[in-house]
N, C-alpha and C positions, 0 to 999 in steps of 0.2 A: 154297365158302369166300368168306366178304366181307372182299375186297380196300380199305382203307381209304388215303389218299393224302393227305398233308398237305404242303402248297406255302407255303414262306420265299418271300413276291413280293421282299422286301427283297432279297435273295439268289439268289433265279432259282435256286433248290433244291428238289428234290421228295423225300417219303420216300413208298415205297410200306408196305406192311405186313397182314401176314395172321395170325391162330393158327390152324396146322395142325391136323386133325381129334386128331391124338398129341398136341397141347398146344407143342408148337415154335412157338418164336417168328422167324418171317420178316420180314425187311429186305429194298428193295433202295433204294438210290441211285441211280436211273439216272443218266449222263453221257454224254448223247448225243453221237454223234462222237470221242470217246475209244477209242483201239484199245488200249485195256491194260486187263486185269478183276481184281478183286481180292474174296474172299471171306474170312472168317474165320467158323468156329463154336466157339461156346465154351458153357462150364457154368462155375456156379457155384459152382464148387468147387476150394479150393485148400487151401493146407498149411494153415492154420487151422482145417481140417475135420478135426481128428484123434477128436474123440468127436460121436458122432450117435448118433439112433434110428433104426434103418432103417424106412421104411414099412411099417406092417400090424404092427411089433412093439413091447415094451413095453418093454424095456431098454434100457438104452444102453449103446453097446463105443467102445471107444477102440481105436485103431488105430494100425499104429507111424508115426514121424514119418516124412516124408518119401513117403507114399505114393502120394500126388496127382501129384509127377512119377514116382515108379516107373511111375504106369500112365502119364504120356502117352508115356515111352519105348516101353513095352510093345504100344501100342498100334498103333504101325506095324507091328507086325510082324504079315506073312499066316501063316498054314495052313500054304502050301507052301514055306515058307524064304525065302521073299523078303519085302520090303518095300515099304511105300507110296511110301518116296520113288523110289524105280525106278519105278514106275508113272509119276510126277508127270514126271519126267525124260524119259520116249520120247514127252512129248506136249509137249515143252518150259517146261511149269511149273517153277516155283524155289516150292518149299512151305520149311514152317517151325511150330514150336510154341511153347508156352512154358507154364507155369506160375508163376504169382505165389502170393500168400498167401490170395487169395478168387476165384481164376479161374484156368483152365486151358482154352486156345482151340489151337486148330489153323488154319491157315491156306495161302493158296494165291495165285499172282498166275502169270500168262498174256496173250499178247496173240492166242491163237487157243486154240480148242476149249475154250471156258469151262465151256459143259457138260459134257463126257466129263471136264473136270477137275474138277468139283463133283460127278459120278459118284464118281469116286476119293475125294473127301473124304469125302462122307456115306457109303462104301460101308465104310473100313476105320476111322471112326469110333462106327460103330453095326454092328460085328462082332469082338467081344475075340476074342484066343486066347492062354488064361493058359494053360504046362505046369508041373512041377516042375521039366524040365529049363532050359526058356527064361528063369524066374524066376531061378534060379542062375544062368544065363550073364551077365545084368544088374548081377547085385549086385557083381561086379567092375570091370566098366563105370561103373557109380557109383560106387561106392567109390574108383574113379583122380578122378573127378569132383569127389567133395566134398575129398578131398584136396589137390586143384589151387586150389579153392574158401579151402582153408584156410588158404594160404601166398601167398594175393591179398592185397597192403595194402587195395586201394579196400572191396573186399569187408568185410574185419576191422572196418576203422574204423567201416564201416557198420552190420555188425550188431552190434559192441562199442555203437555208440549205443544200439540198441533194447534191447539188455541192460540198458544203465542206466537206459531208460525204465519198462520192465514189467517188473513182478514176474509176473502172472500169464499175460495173453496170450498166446497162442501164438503171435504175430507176432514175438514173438522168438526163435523156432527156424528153425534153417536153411529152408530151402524144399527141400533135398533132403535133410534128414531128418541122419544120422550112420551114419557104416560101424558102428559097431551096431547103429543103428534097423533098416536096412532088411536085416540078414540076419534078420528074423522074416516079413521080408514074404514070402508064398504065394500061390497063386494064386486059394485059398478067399476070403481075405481081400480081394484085386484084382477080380474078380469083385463084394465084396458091394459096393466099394466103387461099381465101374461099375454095378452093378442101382441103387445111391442115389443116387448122382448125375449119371449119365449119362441120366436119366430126362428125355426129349425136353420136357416141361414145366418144368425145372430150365435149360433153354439155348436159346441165340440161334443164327440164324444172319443173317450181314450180308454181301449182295454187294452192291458200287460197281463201275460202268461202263457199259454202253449194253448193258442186261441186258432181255429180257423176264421179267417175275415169272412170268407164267403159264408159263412152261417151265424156270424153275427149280424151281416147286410141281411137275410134273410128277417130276424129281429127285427130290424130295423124298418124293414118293409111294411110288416104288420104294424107297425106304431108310430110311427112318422110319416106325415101325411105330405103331399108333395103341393098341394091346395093351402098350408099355412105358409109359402113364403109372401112375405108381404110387400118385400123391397126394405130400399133406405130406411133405418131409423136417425132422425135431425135431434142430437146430444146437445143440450144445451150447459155449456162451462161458463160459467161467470168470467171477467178478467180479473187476476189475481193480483195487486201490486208486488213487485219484488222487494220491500220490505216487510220488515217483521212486523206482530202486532204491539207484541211487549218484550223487553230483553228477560222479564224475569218473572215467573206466575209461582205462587206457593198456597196449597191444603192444609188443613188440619186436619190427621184422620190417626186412628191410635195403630201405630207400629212402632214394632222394637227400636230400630233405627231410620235414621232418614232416606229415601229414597231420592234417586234424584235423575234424570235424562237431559242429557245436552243436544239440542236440535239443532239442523242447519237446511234450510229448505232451497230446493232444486227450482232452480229461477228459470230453466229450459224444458218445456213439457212440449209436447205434441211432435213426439218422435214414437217410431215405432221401427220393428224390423232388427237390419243386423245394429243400425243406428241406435235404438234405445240399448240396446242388450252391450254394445261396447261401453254406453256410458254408465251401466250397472256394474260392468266386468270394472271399469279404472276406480269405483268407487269402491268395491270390496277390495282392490289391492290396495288402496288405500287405509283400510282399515286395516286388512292384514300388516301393513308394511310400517304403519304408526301404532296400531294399537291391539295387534292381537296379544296372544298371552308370552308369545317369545319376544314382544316388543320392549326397547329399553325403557319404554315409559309406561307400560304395565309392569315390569318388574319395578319402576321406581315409586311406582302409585301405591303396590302393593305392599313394598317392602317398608312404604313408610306408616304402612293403617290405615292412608286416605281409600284404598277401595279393597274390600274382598273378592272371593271369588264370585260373587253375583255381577262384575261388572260388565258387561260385552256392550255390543255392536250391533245397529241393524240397520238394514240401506234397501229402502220401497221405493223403486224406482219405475214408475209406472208409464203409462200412455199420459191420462190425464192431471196427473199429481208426482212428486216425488218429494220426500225426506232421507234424512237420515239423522241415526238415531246412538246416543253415547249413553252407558248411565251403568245403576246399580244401587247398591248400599254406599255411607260414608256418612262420619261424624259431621265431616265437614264438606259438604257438599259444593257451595262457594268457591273454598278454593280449590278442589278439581277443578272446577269450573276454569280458574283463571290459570291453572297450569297446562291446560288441555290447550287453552287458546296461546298462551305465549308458543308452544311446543307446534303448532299448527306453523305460527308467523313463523318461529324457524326453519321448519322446512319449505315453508313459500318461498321462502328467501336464498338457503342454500340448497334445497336441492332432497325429495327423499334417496339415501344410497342407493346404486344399483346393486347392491346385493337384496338389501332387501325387498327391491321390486321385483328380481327373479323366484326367488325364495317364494314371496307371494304368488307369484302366477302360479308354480310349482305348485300349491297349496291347492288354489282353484282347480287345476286342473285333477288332482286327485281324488278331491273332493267328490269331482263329475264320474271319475271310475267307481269309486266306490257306490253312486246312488244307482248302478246297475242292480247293484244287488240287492234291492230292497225294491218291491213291486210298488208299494206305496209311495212312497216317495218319489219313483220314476215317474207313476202317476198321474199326482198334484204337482209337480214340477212342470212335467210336459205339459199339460193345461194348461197351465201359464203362458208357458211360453207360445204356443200355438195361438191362444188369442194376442199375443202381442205383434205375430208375425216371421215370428223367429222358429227354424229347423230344432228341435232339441238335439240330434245328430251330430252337429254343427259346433256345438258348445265350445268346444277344446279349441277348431279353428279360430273362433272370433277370441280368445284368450290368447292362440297366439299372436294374432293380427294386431292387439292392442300394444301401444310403443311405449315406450318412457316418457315422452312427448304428449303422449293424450294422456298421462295418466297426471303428469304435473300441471296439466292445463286442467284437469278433471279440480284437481286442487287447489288451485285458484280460483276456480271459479263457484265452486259448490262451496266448500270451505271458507266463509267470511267471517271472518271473527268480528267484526263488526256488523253482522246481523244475525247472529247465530243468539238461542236463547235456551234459559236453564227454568227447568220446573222441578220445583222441590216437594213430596208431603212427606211433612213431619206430624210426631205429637204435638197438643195444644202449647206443652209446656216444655219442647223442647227448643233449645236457644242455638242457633247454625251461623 
């Protein structure tokens, strides 16, 4: 296998990189001198994946929501009644997983026995064991889960926004599905789902630390099979209208104060590469440069009461879906709401300063030095971006390449105040 190495001189960073004979995609970071290692493997596949073609066939099946975390639950668990994390444990790793809307990764961090710990990873990642009984002992397990899920304010207000963004997307269904969705879920079904996307050409793996690649590929060898690439998987995405569903959605659920998120949903999907990653980079200098915390209208929002310090910013700009996300605390939620948008129409109209478009890139780009230094974070960042398309190497260049010109077209076009919407939960008895 040719081992290919690309070197940030800027940065004093190296990425190694290999495709496995299986079609796996190999990472590593070395960090030399660093006694902590950190790996994550992931696929590309998340709750959004509820209708596909499976390879080699002609149909497409829709599958119940919430499936994509039923299996990475599922998937710790061994044969013999035990579990992955017990394994991870008597070697003193702290593992971990997760599932989003377009990825589901597994992960592991250690400051000895990096390999017998990436053993353990690639071993009970690429070995299901779906039963009828183990499937039903789960769905109560969930079912407490999305429950707990459902009586979270931060959680409600959050996807009460995506509700009022899309009508079609499935990025507005929970991520773990509904205690109805997943009592259909079987093991026939968990199975087709890991034969489609767990298909070693469909995912990453990314180790950072003071790693030999060559005896990681060895790993690899042993547990990644070159007989599961399957070819093509056919994604099926709904079409999404470019308007909203509702300009305004509000909860009852009991919290001190009100909470509240202002949406604005990304009307341009099925970009990938350095393409999606600039239109990420124009949409955080955007935030930096209207609404981080040195911004005039966070000190004017603050200084008047309408928001404390819980308010920020968040911008998922994806392959298949994209938001972006305003919010916090505030008595009066509304009119944030209507100061945020007149403050937008201003700068559509005259222009963000170029100072504070520099300032922001400036920001970004520091941001990117510092996530050196945390193995974690290097990580789950890189995964990311790897399934998108995009070098993480590279970061700083596409930060500088982005103009003032894409970043006010970025704002115009993402930016509608006239389709942008607010989700509020408050108490039953409180008046906004």
């Amino acid at each position: 296998m040719n081992i290919i190495k690309t070197v940030n001189s800027e940065l004093c960073e190296e990425m190694q990189y290999v495709v496995h004979k299986s079609g796996l995609k190999v990472y590593v970071f070395p960090k030399k001198g660093f006694s902590k290692y950190y790996a994550i493997y992931g696929t590309e596949y998340g709750s959004l994946n509820n209708a596909f073609t499976v390879p080699g066939e002609k149909e497409m099946i829709t599958v119940p929501d919430g499936i994509a975390h039923y299996l990475e639950h599922k998937l710790f668990e061994e044969e013999d009644g035990s579990n992955a994390f017990d394994r991870f444990a008597e070697t003193g790793a702290s593992s971990n997983a997760f599932t989003s809307f377009d990825m589901t990764a597994y992960l592991f961090a250690c400051t000895d026995k990096f390999y017998e710990n990436l053993e353990i990873l690639l071993d009970f990642v690429n070995k299901p064991y779906f039963t009828e009984e183990n499937v039903a002992k789960e769905q109560g397990i969930i079912g407490q889960e999305i429950k707990m899920y459902d009586d979270e304010p931060e959680w409600r207000v959050f996807f009460n926004t995506l509700c009022a963004m899309f009508h079609e997307n499935p990025v507005k269904i929970d991520i773990a599905g509904t205690v109805e969705s997943i009592l259909h879920i079987t093991p026939e079904v968990l199975y087709k789902c890991y034969n489609t996307f767990y298909n070693p050409s469909n995912m990453a793996l990314v180790m950072v630390g003071d790693i030999n690649i060559n005896e990681a590929l060895k790993c690899v060898d042993k547990y990644v099979s070159a007989d599961r690439s399957l070819g093509e998987i056919k994604r099926y995405t709904p079409t999404e209208p470019s308007s909203r569903v509702q300009e305004y959605i509000e909860e009852n659920l009991t919290v001190s104060q009100p909470m509240f998120r202002i949406g604005f949903k990304d009307n341009q999907p099925d970009m990938s590469g350095d393409e999606l990653l600039k239109k990420e980079i124009a949409t955080e200098i955007i935030l930096e440069s209207l609404f981080g915390k040195s911004s005039d209208l966070y000190l004017e929002l603050y200084e008047s009461g309408l928001i404390n310090a819980t308010f920020g910013t968040e911008a998922d700009i994806q392959k298949q879906y994209g938001y972006t996300l305003l919010g916090g605390e505030s008595s009066n939620p509304k009119k944030v709401y209507e100061i945020i948008k007149d403050k937008i129409d201003y700068y559509i109209k005259n222009g963000i300063p170029e100072s504070s478009f520099e300032r922001a890139k400036k920001v970004l780009v520091s941001q990117d030095i510092k996530l050196f230094n945390n193995l974690e974070a290097m990580g789950n960042a890189f995964i990311r971006s790897i399934i998108n398309g995009q070098n993480p190497l590279e970061y700083r260049e596409v930060v500088r390449s982005v103009t003032y010109s894409d970043v006010m077209n970025r704002l115009k076009t993402h930016f509608d105040t006239s389709n942008c919407v607010l989700s509020v939960v408050k108490s039953p008895n409180t008046e906004i």
